[in-house]
N, C-alpha and C positions, 0 to 999 in steps of 0.2 A: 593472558588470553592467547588461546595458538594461532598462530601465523594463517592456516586455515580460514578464519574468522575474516583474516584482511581480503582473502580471496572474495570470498560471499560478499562483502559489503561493498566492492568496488563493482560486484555483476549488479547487485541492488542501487549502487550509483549511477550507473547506466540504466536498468530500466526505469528507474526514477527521472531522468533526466528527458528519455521518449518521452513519458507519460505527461508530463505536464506542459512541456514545450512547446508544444503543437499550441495552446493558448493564446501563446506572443506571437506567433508566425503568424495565424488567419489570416490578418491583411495580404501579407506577403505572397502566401498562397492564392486565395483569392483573386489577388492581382494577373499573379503569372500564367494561374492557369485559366483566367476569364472566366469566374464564375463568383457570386456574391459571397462575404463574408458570414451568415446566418450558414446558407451553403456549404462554406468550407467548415461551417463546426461539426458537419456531420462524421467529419476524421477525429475529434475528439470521440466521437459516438461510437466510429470502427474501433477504436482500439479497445475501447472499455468492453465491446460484444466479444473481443477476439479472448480477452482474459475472464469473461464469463464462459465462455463456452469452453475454452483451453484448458482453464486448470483442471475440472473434474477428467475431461477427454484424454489428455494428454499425460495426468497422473496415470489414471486409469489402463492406457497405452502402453505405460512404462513400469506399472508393475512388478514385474520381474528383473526390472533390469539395475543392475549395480548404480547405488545413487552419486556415488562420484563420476562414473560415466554418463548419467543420466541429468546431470546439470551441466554436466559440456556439451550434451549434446541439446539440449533444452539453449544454453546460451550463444550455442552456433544459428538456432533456429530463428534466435533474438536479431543477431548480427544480420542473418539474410532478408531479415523483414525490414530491418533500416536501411539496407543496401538498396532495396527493392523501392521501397519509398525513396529514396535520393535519385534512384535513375527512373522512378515512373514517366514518361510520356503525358499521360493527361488526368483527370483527375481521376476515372474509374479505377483506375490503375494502381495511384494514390493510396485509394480506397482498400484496396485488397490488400497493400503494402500493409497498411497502418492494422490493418485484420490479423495479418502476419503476424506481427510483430508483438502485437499481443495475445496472441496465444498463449506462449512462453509462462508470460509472466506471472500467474498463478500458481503454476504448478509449480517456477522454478523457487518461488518462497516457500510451498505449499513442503518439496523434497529439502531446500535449503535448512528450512525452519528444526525439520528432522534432523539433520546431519550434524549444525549448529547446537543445536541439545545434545548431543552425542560425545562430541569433541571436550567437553570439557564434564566437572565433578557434579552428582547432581542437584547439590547447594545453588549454584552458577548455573544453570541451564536457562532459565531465565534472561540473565544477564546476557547469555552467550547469543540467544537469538535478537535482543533487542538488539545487539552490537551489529547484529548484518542490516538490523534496518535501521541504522544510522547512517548507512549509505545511503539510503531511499529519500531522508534526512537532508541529509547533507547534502543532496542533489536539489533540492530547493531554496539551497543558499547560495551553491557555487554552481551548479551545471545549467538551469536553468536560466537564468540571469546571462553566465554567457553564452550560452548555446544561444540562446533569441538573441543576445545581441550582436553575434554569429552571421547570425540566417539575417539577421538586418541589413547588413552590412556587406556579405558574401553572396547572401541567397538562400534559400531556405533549403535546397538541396546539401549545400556546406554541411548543414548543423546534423543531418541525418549521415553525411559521411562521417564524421568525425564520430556518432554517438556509434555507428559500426563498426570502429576504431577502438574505439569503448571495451563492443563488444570481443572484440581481436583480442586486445590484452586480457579481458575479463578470462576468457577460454582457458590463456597458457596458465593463469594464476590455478586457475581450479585446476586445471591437469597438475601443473607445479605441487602447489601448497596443500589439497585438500588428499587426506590418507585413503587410501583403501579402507573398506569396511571389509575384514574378511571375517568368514565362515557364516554372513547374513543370510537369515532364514525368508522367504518372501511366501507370504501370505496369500498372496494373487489377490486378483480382480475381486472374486465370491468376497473376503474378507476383506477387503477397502469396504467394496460398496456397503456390507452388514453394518459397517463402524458407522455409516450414516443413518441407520436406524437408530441408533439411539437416542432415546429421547433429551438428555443432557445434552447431545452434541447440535442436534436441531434446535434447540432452545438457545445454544453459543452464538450459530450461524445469525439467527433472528437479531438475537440484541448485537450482535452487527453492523445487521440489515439497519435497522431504525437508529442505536445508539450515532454509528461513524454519520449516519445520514444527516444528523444536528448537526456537526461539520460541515460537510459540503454542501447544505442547505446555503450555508453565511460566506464558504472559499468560494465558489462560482462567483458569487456578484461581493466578491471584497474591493475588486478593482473599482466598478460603477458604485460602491458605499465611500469608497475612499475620494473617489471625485466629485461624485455630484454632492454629498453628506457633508465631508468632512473638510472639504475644501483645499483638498490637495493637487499640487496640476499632475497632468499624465506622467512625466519625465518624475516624477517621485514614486510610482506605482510597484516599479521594481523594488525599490526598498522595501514596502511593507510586503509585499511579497516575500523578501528573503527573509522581514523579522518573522513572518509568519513560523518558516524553515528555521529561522534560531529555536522560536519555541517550540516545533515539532522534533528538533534535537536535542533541548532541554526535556524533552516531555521522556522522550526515550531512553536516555540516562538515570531519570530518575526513577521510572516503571521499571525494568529491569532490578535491581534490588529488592522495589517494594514488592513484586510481583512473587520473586525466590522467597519472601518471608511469609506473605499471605498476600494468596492469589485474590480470590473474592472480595474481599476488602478494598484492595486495591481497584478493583473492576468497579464497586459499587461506590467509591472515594471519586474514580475518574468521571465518570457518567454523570453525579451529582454533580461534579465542579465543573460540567461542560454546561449541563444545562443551567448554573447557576451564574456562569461565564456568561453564557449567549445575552439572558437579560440583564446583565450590565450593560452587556456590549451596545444594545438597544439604546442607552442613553452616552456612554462615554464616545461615541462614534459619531456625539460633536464637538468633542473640542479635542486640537490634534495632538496634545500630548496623549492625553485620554487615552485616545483611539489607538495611538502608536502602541500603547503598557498592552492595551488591550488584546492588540494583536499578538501583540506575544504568548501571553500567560491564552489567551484562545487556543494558539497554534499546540501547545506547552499542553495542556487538559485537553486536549482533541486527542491528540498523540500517544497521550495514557494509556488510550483505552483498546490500545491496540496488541501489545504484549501479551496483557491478561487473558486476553479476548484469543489469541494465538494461544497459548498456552492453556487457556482449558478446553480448546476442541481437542489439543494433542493429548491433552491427560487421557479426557474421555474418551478418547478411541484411540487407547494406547495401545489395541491390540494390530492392530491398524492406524495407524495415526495422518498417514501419508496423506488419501485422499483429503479426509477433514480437515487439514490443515490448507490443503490446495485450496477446499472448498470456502474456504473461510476468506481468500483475496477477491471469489466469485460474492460472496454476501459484499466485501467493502466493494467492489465497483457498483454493484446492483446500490448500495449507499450513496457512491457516485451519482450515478446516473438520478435515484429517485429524491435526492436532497436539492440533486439543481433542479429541476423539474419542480417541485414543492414550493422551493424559494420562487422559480419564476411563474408560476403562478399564482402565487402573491403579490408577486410584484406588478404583473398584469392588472390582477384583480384593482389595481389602484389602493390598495394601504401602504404604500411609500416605497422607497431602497431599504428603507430597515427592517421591513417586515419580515426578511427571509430569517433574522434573529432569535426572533419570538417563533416560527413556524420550527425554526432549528431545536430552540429550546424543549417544543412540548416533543419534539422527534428524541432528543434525547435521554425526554423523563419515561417517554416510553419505553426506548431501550433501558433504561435501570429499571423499569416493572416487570419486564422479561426477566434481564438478569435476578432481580428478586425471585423471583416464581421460580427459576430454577436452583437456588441456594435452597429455596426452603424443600423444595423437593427432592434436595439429592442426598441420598442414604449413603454415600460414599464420600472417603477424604478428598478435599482437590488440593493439596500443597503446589506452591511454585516448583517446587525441584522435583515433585513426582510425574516425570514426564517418560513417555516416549520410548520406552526401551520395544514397547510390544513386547510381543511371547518370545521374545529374544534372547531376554536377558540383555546386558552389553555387550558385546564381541570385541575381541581387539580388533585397533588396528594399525597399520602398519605405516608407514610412507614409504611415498610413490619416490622410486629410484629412478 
């Protein structure tokens, strides 16, 4: 895999590392800045608006512009938004920081995802982009864990320096490592936004939208199943936490392949085994070995369903791929946002901590009826490796001297 690849995955370790951190800080925030903990989750809340609203805007923005420049300048934007959150003053401040910050991060998968398909043969394209989100990966096994134990310890301001640190290095790797694309043809805006008409690619977004949401229906309150349910104390929480991240690293090693040999399959294999996942999990989520497997092979089948799911918006708007693929990190946080929401209104509702399981499950079987309905409707081939070139062709290209 080319050295490029290392670039993208270390900018996707960093934003992985913002995005879920903020979790373990609340108290800490909360605390410093005098305001209640429910409170401070609404900076979970900013960031996930700043990368619904980002990717489409900021791809859209950057249209024209060379995409190796346009992911440095995407990951400068990263870096100023964590800077900004580490020196906020008070929490409105906070707020806008953490808006910042995610902006970025759509689009910078959405162009990443592109250029990662590019770099390598198109058997491997597949593979090439799962390998950048095994930094994303890998930041909930290593960066997360200690960024919050960081911000414990230092402050919560520390963890937002350091993750701007992140993004410093991230910068010189992509200027360094990632090639020119020369004699790239740009489509403009008119043709991004057309590739979003298409019915295939709206159909991708959807089972998205609902598939990832079985996910994050059961990730939001895994910490409250793992205490109150399973009988674990707090001071273990981090663990299942990072086993989660082992199997969202397993999951993406192994979709990547399967994805290059057959997309669909792989899509409608992931989705089934997520929501066939969830209602295990409903019962092995009491006893702790159980729960432990569980969490893995969860995180591991969550995580599947992300490759394919990136990889057929890019097919299908190969003429354009750029937007759709941004648009595609705006469906997973709107997944975010509407699977916790789901799960905690079940959990309100009074049918237990585990209900967000079952509420995750039928979220998922939904997303596999979408993706079904769009298999059977699509008159066109979708292979793993037919990705991405657009009306381009491949263009060489070259490294940066």
């Amino acid at each position: 895999m080319p050295l490029a690849l290392l670039a993208l995955a270390v900018s996707a370790f960093g934003i992985g590392t913002t995005e879920f951190v903020m979790m373990g800080l609340l108290p800490n925030v909360a605390n410093d800045l005098d305001t209640s903990v429910p409170t401070a989750g609404y900076l979970v809340s900013a960031y996930a608006i700043g990368v619904v609203v980002g990717a489409p805007l900021l791809t859209a923005l950057g249209s024209r512009i060379p995409r190796k420049r346009m992911l440095v300048l995407l990951m400068a934007l990263f870096t100023v938004g964590n800077l900004a959150s580490a020196l906020a003053p008070n929490f409105g401040l906070l707020i806008a920081g953490r808006v910042l910050a995610g902006l970025p991060h759509g689009a910078f998968f959405g162009v990443g995802a592109v250029v990662a398909a590019r770099l390598v043969t198109e058997d491997r394209r597949a593979r090439a982009v799962a390998t950048m989100f095994l930094g994303l990966t890998i930041a909930n096994i290593v960066g997360v864990p200690v960024a919050t134990l960081l911000g414990q310890n230092l402050g919560w301001r520390a963890t937002f320096l350091v993750v701007a640190a992140i993004g410093v290095v991230a910068m010189a790797a992509l200027a360094r490592l990632v090639p020119q694309i020369s004699h790239e043809q740009h489509g403009g805006l008119r043709q991004e936004l057309g590739a979003l008409r298409d019915r295939q690619v709206l159909l991708g977004l959807l089972t998205a939208v609902f598939g990832f949401a079985g996910v994050f229906a059961v990730y939001s309150y895994l910490a409250s199943m793992m205490t109150e349910v399973t009988g674990f104390g707090e001071s273990t929480v981090t663990l299942v936490l990072a086993l989660f991240g082992i199997g969202m690293t397993l999951g993406a090693l192994v979709a990547g392949p399967l994805t290059d040999r057959a997309l669909r399959p792989t899509l409608y294999g992931s989705l089934a085994a997520l929501a066939a996942m969830l209602v295990v999990f409903d019962f092995t989520v009491h006893v702790k070995w159980a729960a432990l497997l569980s969490v893995v092979v969860l995180g591991a089948v969550g995580f599947m369903t992300t490759t394919p799911l990136q990889m057929l918006v890019m097919n299908k708007a190969q003429h354009a791929p750029t937007l759709a693929s941004a648009s595609n990190h705006s469906a997973f946080n709107l997944a975010n946002a509407g699977g916790a929401w789901l799960g905690g209104v079940a959990i309100a509702a009074g049918w237990g901590w585990t209900s967000p399981t079952l509420v995750g499950a039928v979220l998922a079987v939904i997303g596999l009826g979408i993706a079904l309905i769009a298999g059977l409707s699509d008159r066109g081939p979708v292979s793993g490796s037919r990705v991405v070139a657009s009306s381009e062709s491949m263009p060489q290209m070259s490294e940066v001297r």
